[in-house]
TIFIKE-979059 format. One record per residue (C-alpha): residue in three letters; x, y, z. Coordinates in Angstrom, 3 decimals, decimal comma. Each point is the difference from the previous one (the first is absolute). Layout:
N
Ala  X  Y  Z
...
***
This chain:
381
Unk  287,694  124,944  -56,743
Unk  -0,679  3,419  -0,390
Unk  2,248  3,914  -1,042
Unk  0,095  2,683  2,520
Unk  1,329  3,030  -1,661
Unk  -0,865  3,375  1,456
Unk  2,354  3,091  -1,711
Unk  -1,427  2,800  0,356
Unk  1,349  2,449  2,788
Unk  -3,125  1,975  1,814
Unk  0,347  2,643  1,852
Unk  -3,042  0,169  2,639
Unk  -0,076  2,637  2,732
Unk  -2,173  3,731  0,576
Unk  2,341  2,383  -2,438
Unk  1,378  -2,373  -2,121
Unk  -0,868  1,424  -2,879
Unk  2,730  2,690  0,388
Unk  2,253  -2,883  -1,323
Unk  -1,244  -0,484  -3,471
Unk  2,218  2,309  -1,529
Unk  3,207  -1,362  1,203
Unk  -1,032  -3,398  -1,024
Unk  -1,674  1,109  -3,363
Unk  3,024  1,681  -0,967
Unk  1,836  -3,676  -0,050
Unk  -1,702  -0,792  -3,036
Unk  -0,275  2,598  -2,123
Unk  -0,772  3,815  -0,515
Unk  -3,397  -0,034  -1,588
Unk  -3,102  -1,737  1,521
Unk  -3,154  -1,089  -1,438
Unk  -2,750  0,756  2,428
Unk  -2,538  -2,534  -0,125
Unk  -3,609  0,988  2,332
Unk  -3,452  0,148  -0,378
Unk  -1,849  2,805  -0,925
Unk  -1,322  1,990  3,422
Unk  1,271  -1,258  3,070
Unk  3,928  0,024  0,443
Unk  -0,837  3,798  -1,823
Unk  -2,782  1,243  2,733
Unk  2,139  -0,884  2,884
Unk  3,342  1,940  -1,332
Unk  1,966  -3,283  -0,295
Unk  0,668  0,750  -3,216
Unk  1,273  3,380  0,603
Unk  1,946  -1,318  2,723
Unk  1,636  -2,771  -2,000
Unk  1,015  2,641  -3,225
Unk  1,782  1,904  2,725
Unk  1,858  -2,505  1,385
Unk  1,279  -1,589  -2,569
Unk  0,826  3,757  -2,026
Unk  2,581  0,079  3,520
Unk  1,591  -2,723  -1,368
Unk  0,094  1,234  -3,645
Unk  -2,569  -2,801  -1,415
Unk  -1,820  1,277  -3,210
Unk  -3,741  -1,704  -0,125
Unk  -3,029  -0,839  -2,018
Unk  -3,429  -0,645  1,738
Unk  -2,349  -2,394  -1,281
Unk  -3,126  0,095  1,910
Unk  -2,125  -2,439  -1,858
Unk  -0,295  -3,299  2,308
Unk  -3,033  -0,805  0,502
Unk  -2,125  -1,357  3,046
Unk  0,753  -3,712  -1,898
Unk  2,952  0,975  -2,276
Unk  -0,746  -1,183  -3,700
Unk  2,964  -1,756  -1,844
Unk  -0,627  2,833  -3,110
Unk  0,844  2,680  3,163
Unk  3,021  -2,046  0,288
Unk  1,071  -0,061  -3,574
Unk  -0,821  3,576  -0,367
Unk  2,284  0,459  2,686
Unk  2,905  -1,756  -0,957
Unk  -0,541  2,053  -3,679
Unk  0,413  3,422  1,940
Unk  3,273  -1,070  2,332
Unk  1,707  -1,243  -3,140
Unk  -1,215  3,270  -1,930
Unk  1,456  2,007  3,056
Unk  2,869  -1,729  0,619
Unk  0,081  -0,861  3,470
Unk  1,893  -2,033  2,302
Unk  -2,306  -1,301  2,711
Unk  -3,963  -0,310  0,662
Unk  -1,099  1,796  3,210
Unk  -3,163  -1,762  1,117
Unk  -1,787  2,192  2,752
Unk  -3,838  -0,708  1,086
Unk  -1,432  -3,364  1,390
Unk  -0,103  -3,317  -1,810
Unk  -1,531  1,039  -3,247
Unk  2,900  2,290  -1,190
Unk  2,884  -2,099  1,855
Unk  -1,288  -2,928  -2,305
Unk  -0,421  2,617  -3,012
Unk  3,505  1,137  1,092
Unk  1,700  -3,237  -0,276
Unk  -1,882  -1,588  -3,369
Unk  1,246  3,038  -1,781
Unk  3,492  -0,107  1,445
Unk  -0,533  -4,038  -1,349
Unk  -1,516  1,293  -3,353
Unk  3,464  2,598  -0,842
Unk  2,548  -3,499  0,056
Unk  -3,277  -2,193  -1,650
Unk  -1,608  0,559  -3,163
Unk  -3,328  -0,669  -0,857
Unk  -3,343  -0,350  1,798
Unk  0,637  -0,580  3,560
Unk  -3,092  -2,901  0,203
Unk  2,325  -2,611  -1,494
Unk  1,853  0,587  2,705
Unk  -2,510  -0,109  2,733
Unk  -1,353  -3,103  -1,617
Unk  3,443  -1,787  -0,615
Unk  -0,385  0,369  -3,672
Unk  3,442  1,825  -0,315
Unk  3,169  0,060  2,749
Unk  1,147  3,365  1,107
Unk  3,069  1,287  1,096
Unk  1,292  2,521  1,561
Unk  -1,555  3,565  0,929
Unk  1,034  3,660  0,669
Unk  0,584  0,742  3,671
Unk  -2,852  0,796  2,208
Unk  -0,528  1,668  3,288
Unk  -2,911  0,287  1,317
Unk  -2,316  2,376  2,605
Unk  -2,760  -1,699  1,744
Unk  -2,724  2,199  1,006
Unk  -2,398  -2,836  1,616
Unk  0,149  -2,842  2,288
Unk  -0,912  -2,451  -2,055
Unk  0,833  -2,301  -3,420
Unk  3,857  -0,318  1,301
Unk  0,897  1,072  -3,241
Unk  3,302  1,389  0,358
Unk  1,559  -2,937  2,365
Unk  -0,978  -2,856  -3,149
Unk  0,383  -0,696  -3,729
Unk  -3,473  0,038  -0,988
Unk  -2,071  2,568  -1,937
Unk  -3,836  -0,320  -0,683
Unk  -1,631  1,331  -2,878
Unk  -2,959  -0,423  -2,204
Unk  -0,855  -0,702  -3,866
Unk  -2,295  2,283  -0,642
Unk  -0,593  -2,412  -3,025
Unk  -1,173  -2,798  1,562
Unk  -0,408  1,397  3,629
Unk  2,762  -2,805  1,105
Unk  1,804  1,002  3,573
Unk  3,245  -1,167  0,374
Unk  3,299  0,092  1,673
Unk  3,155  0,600  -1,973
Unk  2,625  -1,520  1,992
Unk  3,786  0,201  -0,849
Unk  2,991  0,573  2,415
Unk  0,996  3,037  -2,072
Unk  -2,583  1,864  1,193
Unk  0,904  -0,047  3,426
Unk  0,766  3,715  1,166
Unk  3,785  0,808  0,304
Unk  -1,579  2,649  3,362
Unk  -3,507  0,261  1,642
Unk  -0,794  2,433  1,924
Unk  -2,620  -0,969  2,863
Unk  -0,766  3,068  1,988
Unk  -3,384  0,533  2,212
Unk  0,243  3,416  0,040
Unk  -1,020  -0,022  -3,884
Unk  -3,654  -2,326  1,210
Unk  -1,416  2,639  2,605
Unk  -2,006  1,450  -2,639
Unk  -1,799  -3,056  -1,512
Unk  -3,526  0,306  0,057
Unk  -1,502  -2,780  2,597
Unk  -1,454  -1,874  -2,582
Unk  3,482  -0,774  -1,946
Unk  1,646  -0,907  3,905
Unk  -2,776  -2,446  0,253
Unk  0,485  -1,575  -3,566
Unk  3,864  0,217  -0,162
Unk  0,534  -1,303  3,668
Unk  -2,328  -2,985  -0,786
Unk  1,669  -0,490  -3,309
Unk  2,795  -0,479  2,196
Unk  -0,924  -2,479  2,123
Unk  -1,533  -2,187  -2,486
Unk  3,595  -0,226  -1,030
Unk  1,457  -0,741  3,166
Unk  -2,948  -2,460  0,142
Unk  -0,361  -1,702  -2,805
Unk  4,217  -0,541  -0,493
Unk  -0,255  -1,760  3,797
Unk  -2,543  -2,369  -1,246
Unk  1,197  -0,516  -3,591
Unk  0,808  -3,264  -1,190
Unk  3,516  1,446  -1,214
Unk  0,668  1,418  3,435
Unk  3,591  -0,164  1,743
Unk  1,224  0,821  3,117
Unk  1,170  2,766  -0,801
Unk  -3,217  1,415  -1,662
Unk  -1,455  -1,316  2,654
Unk  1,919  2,029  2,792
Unk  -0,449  3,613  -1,787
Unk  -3,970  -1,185  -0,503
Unk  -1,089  -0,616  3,393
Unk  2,416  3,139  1,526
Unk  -1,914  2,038  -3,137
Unk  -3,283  -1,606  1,269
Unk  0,441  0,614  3,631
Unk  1,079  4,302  -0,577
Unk  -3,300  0,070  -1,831
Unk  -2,327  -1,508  2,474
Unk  1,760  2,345  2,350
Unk  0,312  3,457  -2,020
Unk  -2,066  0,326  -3,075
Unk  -3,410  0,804  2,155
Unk  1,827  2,295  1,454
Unk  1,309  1,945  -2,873
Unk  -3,481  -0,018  -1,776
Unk  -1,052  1,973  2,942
Unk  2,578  1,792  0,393
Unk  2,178  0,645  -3,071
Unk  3,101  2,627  1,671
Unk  0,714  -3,076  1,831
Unk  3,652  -0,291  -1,063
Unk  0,882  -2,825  2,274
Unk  -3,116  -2,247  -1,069
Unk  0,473  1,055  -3,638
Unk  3,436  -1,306  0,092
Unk  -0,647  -3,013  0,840
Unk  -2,741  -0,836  -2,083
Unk  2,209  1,162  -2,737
Unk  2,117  -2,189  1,055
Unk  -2,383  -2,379  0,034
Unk  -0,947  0,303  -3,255
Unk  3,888  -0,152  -1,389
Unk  0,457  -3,229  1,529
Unk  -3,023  -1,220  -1,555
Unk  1,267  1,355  -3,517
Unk  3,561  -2,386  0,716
Unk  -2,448  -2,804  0,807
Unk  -2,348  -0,229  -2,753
Unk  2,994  0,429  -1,883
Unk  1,366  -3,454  1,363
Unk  -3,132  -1,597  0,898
Unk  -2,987  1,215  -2,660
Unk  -3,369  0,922  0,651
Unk  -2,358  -2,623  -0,057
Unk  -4,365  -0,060  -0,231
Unk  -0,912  3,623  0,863
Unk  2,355  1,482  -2,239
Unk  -1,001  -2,435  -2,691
Unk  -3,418  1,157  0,461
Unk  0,448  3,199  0,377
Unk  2,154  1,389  -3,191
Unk  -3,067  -1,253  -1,992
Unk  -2,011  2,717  1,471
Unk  1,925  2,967  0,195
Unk  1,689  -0,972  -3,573
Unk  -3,944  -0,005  -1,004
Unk  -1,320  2,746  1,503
Unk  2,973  2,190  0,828
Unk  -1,044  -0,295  3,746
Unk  2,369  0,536  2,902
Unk  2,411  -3,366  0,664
Unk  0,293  0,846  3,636
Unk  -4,130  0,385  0,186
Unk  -0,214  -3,616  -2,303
Unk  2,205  -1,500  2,460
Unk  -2,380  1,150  2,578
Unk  -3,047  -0,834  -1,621
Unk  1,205  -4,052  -0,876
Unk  2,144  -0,618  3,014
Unk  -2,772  -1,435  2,508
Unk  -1,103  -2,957  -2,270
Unk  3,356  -0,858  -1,339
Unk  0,879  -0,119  3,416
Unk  -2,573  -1,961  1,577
Unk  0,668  -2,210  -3,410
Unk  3,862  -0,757  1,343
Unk  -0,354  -0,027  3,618
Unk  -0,104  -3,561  1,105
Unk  3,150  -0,884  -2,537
Unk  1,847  3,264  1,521
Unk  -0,751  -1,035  3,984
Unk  3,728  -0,293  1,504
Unk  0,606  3,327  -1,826
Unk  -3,255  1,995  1,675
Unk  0,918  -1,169  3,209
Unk  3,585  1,435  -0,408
Unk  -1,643  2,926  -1,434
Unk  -2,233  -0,174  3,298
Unk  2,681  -0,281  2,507
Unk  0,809  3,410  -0,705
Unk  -3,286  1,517  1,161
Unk  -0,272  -2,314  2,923
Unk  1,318  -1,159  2,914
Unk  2,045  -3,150  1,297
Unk  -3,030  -1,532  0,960
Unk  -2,608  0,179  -2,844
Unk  -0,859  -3,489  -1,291
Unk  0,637  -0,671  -4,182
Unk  -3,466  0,187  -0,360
Unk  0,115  3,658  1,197
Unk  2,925  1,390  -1,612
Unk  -1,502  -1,375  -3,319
Unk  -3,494  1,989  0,860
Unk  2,165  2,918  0,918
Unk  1,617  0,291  -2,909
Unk  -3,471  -0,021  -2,161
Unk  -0,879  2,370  2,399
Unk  2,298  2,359  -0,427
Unk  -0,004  0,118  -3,481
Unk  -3,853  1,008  0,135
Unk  0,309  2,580  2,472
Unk  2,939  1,444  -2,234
Unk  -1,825  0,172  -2,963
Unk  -2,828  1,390  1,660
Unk  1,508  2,741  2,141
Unk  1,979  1,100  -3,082
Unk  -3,452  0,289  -1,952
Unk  1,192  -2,909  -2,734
Unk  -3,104  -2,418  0,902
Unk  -1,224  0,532  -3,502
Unk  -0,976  -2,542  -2,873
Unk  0,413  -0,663  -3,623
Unk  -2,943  1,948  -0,753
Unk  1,026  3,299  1,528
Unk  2,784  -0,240  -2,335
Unk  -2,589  -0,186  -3,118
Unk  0,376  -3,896  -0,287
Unk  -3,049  -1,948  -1,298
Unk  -0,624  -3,146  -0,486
Unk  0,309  0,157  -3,770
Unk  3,535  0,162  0,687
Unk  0,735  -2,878  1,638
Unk  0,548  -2,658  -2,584
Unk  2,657  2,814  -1,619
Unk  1,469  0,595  3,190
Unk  0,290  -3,773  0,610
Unk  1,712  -0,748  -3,631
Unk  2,281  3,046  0,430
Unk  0,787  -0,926  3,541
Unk  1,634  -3,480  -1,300
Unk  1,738  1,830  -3,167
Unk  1,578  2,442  1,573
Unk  0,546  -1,002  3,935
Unk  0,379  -3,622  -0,386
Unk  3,033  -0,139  1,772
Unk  -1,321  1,525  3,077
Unk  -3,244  -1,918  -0,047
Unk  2,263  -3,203  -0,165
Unk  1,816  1,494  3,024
Unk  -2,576  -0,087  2,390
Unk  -0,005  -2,907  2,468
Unk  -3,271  -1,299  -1,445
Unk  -0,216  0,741  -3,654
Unk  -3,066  0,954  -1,052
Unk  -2,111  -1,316  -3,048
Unk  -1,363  2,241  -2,314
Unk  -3,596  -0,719  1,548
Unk  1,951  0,919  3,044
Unk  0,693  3,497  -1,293
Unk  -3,421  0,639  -1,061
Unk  -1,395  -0,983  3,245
Unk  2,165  2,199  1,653
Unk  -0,283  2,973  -1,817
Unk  -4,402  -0,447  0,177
Unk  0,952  0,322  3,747
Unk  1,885  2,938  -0,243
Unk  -2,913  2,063  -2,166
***
């Protein structure tokens, strides 16, 4: 038994952008402006956005405070200033970090209170102020699902509020708005991506639908995402790892994450490291950890980089290849350490892994023991 549900209407395409004031308009005539601090500003997005939607007569407030990992207190700030301003929708624009800030403070304006009793099922939300979002990166899949990350800066807990109101009522998905990434945020959001697409095909709570958008996601990044780390003013590569990376966002949303994720929002919740270079960083081990359980699914994944002929056997080693050789050629063959990791974390990150990501460590097709998890993450140093 299992829901699919997938409202939101995206808009993908080179250009698409130009839309976002005819669509904005629909739901009121004052946006709140949720980014982060530099990039959406350096590039001109920003400038670009206040002009469109000033053609369509839409008042706004900018709130650039999302961080890298948005903070819940960002959040409830947030939610403090749209009520204080009185506006009528939340205008996330950025990559995953101020999508998810977006959306928890378009949560926090229908929800009082502190938004970890929701995240931690202590309280039952309800509805939310209408969101559109703006992606700026190929990767989280942010604006195709109904989940938004953040971190306790209390307790250092990262964890997903999910709630169907948070779904956005418009996403724009345009590649034209990537091109300027720095290299280093392609690699980490494009493998972010894929993790998704990965992880949701092998999850426990997979369905065939999940299952369809994963291995299409999966099989436009093995073709595109080297690529466009080489070669950002791609468009046509861009596109589809964008994509990509929105049909992983649907499928994590049906499917959940499972042992990578579970290890990795320890780390960057921690250390305030980047989730795309965690992902990285754990993925070989928790990998190599699943494998044999995951078989029939690698050599599906393997048919797609082989021909008729190739045995099981070599579609399987195919598909570990590839994944290497991707990681590698996009510079992400790092480890734990790199990331400032020691081994005097790894009972924390072990405890925190199981109280805050239990549900994706218990949707892995082998679950792992917490002796498991500690093993793991000494391999990953």
């Amino acid at each position: 038994m299992y829901t699919y549900n997938q409202p939101v209407k995206i808009l993908h395409g080179a250009g698409i952008l130009e839309k976002l004031g005819e669509e904005a308009i629909q739901y009121g005539n004052k946006a709140f402006i949720v980014t982060g601090k530099t990039s959406a500003h350096k590039t001109g997005l920003i400038e670009r956005v206040k002009e469109i939607l000033l053609k369509s007569s839409i008042e706004y407030v900018i709130f650039n405070r999302a961080e890298s990992n948005p903070l819940t207190t960002t959040a409830m700030i947030g939610a403090k200033v749209y009520k204080e301003e009185g506006c009528d929708f939340v205008l996330g624009i950025g990559g995953g970090s101020a999508m998810d800030c977006a959306k928890a403070i378009a949560f926090l304006t229908e929800n009082e209170g502190d938004i970890s009793d929701y995240i931690m099922g202590i309280k039952q939300g309800e509805n939310a102020a209408p969101i559109l979002l703006v992606t700026t990166t190929a990767g989280t899949g942010s604006e195709a699902n109904s989940l938004a990350v953040l971190t306790n800066p209390e307790n250092n807990d990262k964890k997903s509020l999910k709630h169907p109101s948070i779904y956005a009522k418009v996403s724009f998905v345009d590649p034209e708005l990537m091109v300027t990434l720095p290299t280093r945020f392609i690699a980490s959001c494009g493998f972010d991506a894929f993790t998704h697409c990965y992880e949701a095909f092998i999850a426990n709570r997979s369905t065939p639908e999940s299952a369809a958008l994963a291995l299409e996601g999966i099989e436009m990044i093995f073709e595109n995402l080297v690529n466009v780390y080489h070669d950002p003013t791609d468009i046509q590569s861009f596109s589809k790892v964008a994509h990509a990376n929105t049909l992983g966002g649907i499928a994590i949303d049906m499917s959940g994450v499972n042992l990578n994720h579970g290890l990795e929002h320890p780390v960057s919740g921690l250390l305030d490291a980047s989730h795309g270079e965690g992902l990285a960083a754990l993925f070989i081990p928790t990998f190599e950890y699943t494998k044999d359980k995951v078989r029939e699914k690698l050599i599906k994944i393997g048919e797609l980089i082989t021909d008729k002929s190739a045995t099981d056997d070599e579609k399987v080693e195919s598909t570990c290849k590839k994944i290497k050789s991707i990681l590698e050629e996009i510079d992400l063959n790092i480890t734990l350490t790199d990331l400032g990791v020691k081994e005097k974390h790894i009972n924390w990150l072990t405890e925190n892994a199981f109280k805050t990501m239990n549900y994706a460590i218990t949707n892995n097709p082998i679950i792992a023991t917490h002796e498991d998890v500690k093993e793991i993450y000494k391999k990953c140093l």
